[in-house]
C-alpha positions as CSV (number, residue, x, y, z in Angstrom):
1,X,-27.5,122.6,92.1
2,X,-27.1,119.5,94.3
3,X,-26.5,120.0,98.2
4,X,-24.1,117.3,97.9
5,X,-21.7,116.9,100.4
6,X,-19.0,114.2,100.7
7,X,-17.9,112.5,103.9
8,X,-13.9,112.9,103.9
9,X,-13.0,112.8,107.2
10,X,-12.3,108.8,107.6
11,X,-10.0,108.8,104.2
12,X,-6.1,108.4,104.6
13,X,-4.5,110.6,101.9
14,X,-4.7,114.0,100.1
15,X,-8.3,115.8,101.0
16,X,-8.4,116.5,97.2
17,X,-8.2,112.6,96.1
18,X,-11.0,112.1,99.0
19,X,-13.0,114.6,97.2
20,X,-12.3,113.0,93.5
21,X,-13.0,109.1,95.2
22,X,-16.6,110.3,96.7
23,X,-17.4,112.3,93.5
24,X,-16.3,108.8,91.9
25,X,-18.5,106.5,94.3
26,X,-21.4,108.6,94.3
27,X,-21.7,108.9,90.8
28,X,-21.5,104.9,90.6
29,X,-23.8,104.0,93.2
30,X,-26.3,106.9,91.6
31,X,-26.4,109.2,94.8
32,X,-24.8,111.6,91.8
33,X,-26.8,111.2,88.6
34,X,-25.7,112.2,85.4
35,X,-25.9,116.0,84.4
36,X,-26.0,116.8,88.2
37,X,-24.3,119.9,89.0
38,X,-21.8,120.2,92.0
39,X,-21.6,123.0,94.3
40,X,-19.5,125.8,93.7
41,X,-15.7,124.9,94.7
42,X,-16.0,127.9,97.2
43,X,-19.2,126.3,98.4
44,X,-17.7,123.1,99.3
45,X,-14.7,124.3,100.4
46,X,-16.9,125.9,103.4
47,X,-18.8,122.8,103.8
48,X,-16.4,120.7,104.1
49,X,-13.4,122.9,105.6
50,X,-10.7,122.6,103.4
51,X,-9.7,125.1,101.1
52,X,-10.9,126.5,98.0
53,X,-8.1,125.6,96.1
54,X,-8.3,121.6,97.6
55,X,-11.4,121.4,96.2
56,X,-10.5,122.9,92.4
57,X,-7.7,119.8,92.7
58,X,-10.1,117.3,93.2
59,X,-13.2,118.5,90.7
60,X,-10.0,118.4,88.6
61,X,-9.2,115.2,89.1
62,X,-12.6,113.8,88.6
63,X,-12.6,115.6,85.2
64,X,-9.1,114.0,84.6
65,X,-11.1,110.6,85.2
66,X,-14.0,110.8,83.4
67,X,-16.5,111.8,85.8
68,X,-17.2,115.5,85.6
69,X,-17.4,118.0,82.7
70,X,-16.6,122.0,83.5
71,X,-18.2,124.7,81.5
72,X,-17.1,128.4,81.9
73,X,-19.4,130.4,83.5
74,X,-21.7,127.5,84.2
75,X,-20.3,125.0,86.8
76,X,-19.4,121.7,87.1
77,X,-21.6,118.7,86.0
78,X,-22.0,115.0,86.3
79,X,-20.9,113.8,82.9
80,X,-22.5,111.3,80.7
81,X,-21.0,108.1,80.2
82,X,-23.2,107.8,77.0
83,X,-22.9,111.4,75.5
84,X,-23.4,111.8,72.5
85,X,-20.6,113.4,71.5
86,X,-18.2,110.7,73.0
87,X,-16.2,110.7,70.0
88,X,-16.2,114.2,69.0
89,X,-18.4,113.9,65.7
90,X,-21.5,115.3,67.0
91,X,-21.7,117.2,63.8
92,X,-21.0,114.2,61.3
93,X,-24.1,113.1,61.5
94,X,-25.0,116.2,59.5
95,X,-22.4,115.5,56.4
96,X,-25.2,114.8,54.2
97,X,-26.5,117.9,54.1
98,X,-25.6,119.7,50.6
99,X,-22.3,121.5,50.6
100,X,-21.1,120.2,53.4
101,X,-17.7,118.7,53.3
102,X,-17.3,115.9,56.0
103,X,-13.0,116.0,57.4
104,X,-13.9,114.9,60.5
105,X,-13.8,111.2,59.9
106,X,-10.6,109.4,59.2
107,X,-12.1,107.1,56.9
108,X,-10.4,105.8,53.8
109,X,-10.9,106.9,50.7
110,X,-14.1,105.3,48.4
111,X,-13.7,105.8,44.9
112,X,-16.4,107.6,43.1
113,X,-16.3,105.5,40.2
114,X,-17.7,102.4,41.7
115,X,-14.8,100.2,41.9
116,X,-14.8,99.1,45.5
117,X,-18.9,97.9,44.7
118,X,-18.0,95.8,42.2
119,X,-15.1,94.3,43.5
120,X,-17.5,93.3,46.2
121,X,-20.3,92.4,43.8
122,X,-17.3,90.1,42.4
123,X,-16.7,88.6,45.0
124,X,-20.4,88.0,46.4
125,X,-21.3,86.6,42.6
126,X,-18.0,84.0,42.9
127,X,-19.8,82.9,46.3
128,X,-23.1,82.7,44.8
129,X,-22.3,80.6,42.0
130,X,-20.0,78.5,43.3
131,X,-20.3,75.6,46.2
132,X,-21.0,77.6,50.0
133,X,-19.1,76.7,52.4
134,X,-21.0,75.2,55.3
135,X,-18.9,76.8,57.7
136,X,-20.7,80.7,56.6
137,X,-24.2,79.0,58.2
138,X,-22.7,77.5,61.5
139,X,-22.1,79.0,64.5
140,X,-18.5,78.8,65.4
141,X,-17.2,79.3,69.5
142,X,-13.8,80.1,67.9
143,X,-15.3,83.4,66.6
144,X,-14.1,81.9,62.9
145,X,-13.6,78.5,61.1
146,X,-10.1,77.7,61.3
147,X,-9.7,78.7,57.4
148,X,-10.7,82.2,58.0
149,X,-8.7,82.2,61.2
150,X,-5.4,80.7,58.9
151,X,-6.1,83.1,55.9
152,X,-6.1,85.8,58.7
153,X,-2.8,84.4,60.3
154,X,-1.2,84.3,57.1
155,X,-1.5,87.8,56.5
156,X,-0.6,88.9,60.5
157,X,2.8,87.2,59.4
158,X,3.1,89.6,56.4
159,X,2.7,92.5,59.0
160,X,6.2,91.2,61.2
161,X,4.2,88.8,63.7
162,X,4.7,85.0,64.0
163,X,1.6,83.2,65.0
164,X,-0.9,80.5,64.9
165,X,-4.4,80.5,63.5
166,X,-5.1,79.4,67.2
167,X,-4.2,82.3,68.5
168,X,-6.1,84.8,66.5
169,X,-9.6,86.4,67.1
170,X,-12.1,87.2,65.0
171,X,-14.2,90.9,66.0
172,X,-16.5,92.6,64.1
173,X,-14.8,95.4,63.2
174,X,-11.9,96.9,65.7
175,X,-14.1,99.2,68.1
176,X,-15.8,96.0,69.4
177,X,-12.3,94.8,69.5
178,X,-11.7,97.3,72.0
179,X,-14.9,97.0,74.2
180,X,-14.7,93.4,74.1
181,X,-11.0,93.7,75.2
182,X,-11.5,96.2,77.8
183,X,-14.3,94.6,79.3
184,X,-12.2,91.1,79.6
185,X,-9.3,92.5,81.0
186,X,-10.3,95.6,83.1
187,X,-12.6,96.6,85.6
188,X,-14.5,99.1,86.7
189,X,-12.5,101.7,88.8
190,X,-9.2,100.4,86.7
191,X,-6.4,102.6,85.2
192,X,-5.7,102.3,81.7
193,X,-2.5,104.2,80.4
194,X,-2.8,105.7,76.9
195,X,-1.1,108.8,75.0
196,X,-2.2,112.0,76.1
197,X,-3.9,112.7,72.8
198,X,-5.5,109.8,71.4
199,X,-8.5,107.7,69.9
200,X,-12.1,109.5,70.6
201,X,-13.7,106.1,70.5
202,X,-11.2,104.7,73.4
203,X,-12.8,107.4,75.7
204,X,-15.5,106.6,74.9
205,X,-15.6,102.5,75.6
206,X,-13.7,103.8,78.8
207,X,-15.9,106.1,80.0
208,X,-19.2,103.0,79.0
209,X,-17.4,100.5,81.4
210,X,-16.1,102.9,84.3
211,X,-12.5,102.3,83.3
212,X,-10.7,105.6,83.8
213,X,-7.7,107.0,81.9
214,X,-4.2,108.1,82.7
215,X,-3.0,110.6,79.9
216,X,1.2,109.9,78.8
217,X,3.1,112.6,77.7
218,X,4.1,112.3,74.3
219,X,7.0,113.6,71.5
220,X,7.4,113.2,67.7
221,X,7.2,109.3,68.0
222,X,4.2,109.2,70.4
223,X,4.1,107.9,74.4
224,X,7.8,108.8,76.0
225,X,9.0,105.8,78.0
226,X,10.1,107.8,80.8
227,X,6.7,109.4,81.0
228,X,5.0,106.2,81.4
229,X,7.4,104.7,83.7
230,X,6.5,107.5,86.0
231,X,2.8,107.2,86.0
232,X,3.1,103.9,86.9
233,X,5.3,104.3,89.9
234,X,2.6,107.0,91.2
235,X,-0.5,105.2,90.4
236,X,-1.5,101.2,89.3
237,X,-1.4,101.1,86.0
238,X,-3.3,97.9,84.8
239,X,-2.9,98.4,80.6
240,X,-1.8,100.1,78.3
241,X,-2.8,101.5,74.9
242,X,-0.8,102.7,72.2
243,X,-1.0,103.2,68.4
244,X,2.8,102.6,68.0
245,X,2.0,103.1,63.6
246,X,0.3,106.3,62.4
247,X,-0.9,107.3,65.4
248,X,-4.8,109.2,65.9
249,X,-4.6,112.5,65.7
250,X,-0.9,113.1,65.4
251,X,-0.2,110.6,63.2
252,X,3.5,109.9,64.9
253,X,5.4,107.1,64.1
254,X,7.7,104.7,66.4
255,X,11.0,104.2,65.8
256,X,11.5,100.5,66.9
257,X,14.0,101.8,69.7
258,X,11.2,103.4,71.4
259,X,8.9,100.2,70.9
260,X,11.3,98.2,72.5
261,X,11.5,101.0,75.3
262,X,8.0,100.5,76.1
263,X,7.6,96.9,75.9
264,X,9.8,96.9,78.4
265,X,8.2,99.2,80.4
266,X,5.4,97.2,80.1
267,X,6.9,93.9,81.2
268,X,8.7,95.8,84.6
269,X,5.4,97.4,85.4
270,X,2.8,94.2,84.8
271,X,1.1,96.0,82.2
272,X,-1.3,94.7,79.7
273,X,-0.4,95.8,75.9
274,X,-3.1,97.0,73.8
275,X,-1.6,97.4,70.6
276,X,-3.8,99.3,68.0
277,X,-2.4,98.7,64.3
278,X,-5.5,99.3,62.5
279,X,-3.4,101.4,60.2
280,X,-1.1,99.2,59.1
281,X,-1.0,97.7,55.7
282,X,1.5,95.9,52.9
283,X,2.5,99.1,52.5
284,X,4.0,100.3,55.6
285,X,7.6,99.9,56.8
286,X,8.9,96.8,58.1
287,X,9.2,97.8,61.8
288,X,8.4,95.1,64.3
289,X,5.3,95.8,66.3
290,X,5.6,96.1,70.3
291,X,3.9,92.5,70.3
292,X,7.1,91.4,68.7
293,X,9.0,92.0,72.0
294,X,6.4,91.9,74.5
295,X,4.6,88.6,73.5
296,X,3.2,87.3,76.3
297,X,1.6,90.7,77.5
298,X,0.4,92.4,74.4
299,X,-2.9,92.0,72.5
300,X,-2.6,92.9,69.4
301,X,-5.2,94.5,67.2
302,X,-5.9,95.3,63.6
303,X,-7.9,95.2,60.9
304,X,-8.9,95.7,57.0
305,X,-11.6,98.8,57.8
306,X,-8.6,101.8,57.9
307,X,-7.0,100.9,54.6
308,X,-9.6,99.0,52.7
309,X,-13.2,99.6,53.5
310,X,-14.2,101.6,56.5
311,X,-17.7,99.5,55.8
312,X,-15.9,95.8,56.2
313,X,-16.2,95.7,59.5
314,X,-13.7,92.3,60.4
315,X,-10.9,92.8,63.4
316,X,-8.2,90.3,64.2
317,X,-6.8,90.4,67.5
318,X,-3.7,88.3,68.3
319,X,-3.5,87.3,72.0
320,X,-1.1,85.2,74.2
321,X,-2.1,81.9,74.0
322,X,-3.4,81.8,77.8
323,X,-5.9,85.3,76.9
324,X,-7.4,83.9,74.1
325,X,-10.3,81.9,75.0
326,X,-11.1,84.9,77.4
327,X,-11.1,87.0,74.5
328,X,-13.6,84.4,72.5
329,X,-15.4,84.4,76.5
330,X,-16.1,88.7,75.2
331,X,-16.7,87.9,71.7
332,X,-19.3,85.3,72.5
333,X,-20.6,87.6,75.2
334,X,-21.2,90.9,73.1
335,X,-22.5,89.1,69.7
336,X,-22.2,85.7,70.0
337,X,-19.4,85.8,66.8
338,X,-19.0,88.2,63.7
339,X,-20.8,87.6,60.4
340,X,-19.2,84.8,59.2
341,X,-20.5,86.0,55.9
342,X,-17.8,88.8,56.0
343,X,-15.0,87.2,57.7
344,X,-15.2,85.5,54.6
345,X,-15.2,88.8,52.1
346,X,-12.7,89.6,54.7
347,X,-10.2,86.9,54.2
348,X,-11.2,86.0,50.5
349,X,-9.7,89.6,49.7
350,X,-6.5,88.6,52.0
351,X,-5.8,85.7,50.3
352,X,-6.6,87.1,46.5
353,X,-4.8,90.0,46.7
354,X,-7.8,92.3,46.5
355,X,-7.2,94.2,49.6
356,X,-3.6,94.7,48.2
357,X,-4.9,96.2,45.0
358,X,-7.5,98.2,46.6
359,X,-5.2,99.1,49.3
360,X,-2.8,100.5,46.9
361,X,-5.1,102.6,44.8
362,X,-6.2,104.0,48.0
363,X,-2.6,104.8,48.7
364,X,-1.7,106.5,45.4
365,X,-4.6,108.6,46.2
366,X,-3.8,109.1,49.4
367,X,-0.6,110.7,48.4
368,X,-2.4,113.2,45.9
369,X,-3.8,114.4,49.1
370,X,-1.0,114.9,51.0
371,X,0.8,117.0,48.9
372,X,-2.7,119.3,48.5
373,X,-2.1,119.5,52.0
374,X,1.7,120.8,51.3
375,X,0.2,123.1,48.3
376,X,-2.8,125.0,50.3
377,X,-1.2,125.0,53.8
378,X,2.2,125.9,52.9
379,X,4.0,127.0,55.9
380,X,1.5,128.8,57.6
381,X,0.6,126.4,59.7
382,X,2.6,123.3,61.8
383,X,1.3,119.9,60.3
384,X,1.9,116.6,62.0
385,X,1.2,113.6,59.3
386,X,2.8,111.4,57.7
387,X,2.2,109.9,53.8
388,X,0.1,107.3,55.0
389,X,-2.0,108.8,57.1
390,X,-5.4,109.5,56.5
391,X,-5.7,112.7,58.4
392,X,-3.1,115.7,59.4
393,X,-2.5,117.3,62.7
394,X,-2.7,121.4,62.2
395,X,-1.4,123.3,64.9
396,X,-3.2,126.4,65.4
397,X,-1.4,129.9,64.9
398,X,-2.4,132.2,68.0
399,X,-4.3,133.5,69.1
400,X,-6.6,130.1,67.4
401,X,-8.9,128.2,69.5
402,X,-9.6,124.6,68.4
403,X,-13.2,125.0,69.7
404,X,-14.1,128.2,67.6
405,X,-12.1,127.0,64.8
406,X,-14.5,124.1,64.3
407,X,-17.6,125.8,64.6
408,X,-16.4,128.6,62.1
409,X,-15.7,126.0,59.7
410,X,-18.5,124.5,59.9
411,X,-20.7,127.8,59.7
412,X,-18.4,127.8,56.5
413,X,-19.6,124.5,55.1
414,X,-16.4,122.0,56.7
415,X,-16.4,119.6,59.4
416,X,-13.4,118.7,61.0
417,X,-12.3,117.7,64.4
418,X,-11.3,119.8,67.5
419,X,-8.5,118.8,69.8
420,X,-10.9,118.6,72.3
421,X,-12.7,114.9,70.9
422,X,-8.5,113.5,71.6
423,X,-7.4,114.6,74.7
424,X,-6.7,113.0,78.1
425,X,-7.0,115.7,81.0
426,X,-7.3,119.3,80.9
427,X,-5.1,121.0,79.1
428,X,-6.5,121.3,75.2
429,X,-3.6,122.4,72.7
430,X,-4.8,124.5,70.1
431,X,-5.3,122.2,67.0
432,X,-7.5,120.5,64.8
433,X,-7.6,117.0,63.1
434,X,-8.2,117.5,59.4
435,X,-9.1,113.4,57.9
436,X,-8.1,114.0,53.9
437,X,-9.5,110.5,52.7
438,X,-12.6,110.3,53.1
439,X,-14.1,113.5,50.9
440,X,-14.7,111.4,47.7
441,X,-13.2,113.9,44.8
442,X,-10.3,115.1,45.3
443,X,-11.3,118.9,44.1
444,X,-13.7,118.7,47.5
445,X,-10.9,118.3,49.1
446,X,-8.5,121.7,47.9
447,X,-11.9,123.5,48.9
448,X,-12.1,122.2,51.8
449,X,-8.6,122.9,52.8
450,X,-8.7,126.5,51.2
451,X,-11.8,127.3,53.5
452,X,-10.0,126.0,56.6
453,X,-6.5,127.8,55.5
454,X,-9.1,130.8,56.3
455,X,-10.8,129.9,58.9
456,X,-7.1,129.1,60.9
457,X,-5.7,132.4,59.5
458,X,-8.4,134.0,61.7
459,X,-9.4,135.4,57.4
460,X,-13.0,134.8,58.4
461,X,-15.8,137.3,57.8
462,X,-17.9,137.2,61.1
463,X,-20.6,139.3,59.6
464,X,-20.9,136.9,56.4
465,X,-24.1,135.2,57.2
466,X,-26.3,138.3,59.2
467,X,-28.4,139.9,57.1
């Protein structure tokens, strides 16, 4: 245990945000290194004279950013900003073993037949035999040729949004989309403002670049106005991120009332947009994205690897004419530009109407899913989904844990993920992300879902496996 002890006395404010700022400072400047434990909140308390509940508000509060991880019975600790487990698969890596069925990842669907191979083995023989563009062997400062940029500008358009190939930005793949924007816009120390469930893989770009998070209370449509409103009259808020379309894990919906609501939150309070749509598609419903009414703030994100192929890793970020070269500034930064090589499968698909046809037989199967999900659960459980979605919410009966829930299925063979990889802050709900795409036959799929119908029921045989 460190004898760490902070010096408080000079800071204007609540001792308990002194505390949370010099946990916050030390760990940057390294006087705190990672995994260091913190004394005891009584031990502090003493050291420091303030009381033992002053200092519980201000380890929690450096949990709440980042920081710090609690574990019961154990202490506090200096977390990680390159855990492993940032985005609460640990276990995926283990998918391969036999048996094991992976609905952790919400990845779409791959057919088992072979059909997404060979319309790529298609479409690499129609470049192969034909004349190669010498724009797949250059190196372009625009992140794409202006063709690929035009194909993808096309297609943004199909999705509600009116804009120029010179606006768009070419990623590779929408998680370095989300670095490369976080990185350009904020720094480190910042506050970015996102639901209080949400993406694994946003906590953990946060937690790489010291950027620290500000969970929003949500409802059935996702981030409430009025909760985001408040946090930034109480804090500065520099951005915000939102999944306005099938959003991860709840898979909630906005109506374009409560778009509207927020982009003009967002232009009141200064905020920057970030505007996931990764799951968007032909096939969703026509409702404007927040980028629609928020233009000049909102960076909006999408890409082919959700609906598609998880392994076509293209992103297309729209920006306000005056962010984009410091977008390109990021892209050129991280990895110079993406493969031209796939922009080009990317955009080839786009404009031949093979992502449509893939997408849909994705979608019909997708559907198939969903209503095993209807058929197994039934209504012993509360699901959040919706018929696109790749993945279902599954509220957990009492007295459930999300924790002991996942590692009971997978001691039974399933992986899925705990509420735990999605929240913002302290308070863990009692439910589990179940991804329904990606298990490859669909008979996987009812036994996976008949194992975790078990497993939530609390139907579990603890003494199964000692001999």
């Amino acid at each position: 245990m460190t004898m760490w002890s902070p010096e408080i006395e000079e800071k204007i404010g609540p001792r308990y945000l002194a505390i949370a700022d010099a946990i916050e400072r030390d760990v940057s400047s390294g006087t705190l290194p990672e995994g260091a434990r913190l004394p005891t909140h009584r031990e502090l308390a003493e050291r420091l004279g303030v009381t033992v509940g002053t200092v519980t508000r201000g380890y929690a509060e450096a949990e709440r950013r980042g920081l710090t991880v609690g574990e019961v019975g154990r202490g506090t600790f200096v977390r990680s900003r390159l855990a492993p487990d940032d985005f609460g698969w640990r276990e995926a890596a283990q998918a391969a073993a036999p048996g094991l069925i992976d609905m952790s990842l919400a990845c779409p669907w791959v057919p088992p037949d072979g059909s997404d191979g060979r319309e790529l083995a298609r479409t690499l023989a129609e470049l192969a035999s034909g004349p190669v563009p010498d724009d797949l062997l250059r190196y372009d400062p625009a992140t794409a040729s202006p063709r690929q940029r035009a194909a993808a500008a096309e297609w943004l358009g199909g999705l509600g949004l009116e804009v120029s190939p010179d606006r768009v930005v070419v990623t590779s793949g929408a998680q370095h989309a989300l670095t490369v924007i976080l990185a350009s816009f904020l720094e480190n120390g910042d506050l970015l403002a996102t639901a209080e469930l949400t993406y694994p893989g946003l906590k953990a770009v946060a937690r790489m670049l010291g950027v620290r998070l500000r969970g929003i209370e949500m409802d059935g449509e996702g981030i409430v106005p009025a909760a985001l409103d408040e946090a930034c009259e109480g804090a500065r808020v520099t951005a915000l991120y939102c999944v306005p379309t099938l959003q991860n894990p709840t898979g909630a919906t906005m109506s374009e009332e409560r778009r509207r609501a927020i982009a003009e939150v967002a232009e009141r309070r200064g905020l920057v947009v970030i505007e996931d749509q990764i799951h968007v598609s032909f096939h969703d419903p026509a409702l404007l994205p927040i980028a629609a009414f928020a233009p000049e703030r909102t960076l909006h994100l999408t890409t082919l690897s959700k609906w598609v192929a998880f392994g076509l890793r293209v992103g297309f970020v729209v920006a306000p004419e005056r962010w984009v070269e410091r977008l390109r500034s990021g892209v050129r930064s991280s990895l110079w530009q993406p493969p031209p090589l796939m922009v080009e499968v990317a955009t080839r698909w786009i404009g031949d109407g093979t992502a449509e046809r893939m997408g849909r037989r994705k979608l019909v199967e997708l559907e198939a899913r969903h209503r095993l999900v209807r058929e197994v659960f039934g209504d012993d459980f509360e699901v959040e989904t919706s018929r696109h979605a790749l993945h279902v919410w599954v509220h957990l009966p009492e007295p459930q844990r999300s924790s002991e829930c996942v590692v009971e299925a997978r001691r039974r063979g399933v992986l899925v993920a705990g509420a735990e990889a999605f929240v913002v802050g302290r308070e863990v709900p009692p439910a589990v992300r179940v991804s329904i795409a990606q298990v490859p036959e669909r008979e996987d799929v009812r036994r996976g879902l008949e194992i975790l119908r078990e497993v939530f029921l609390g139907r579990s045989d603890p003494y199964a496996q000692i001999l």
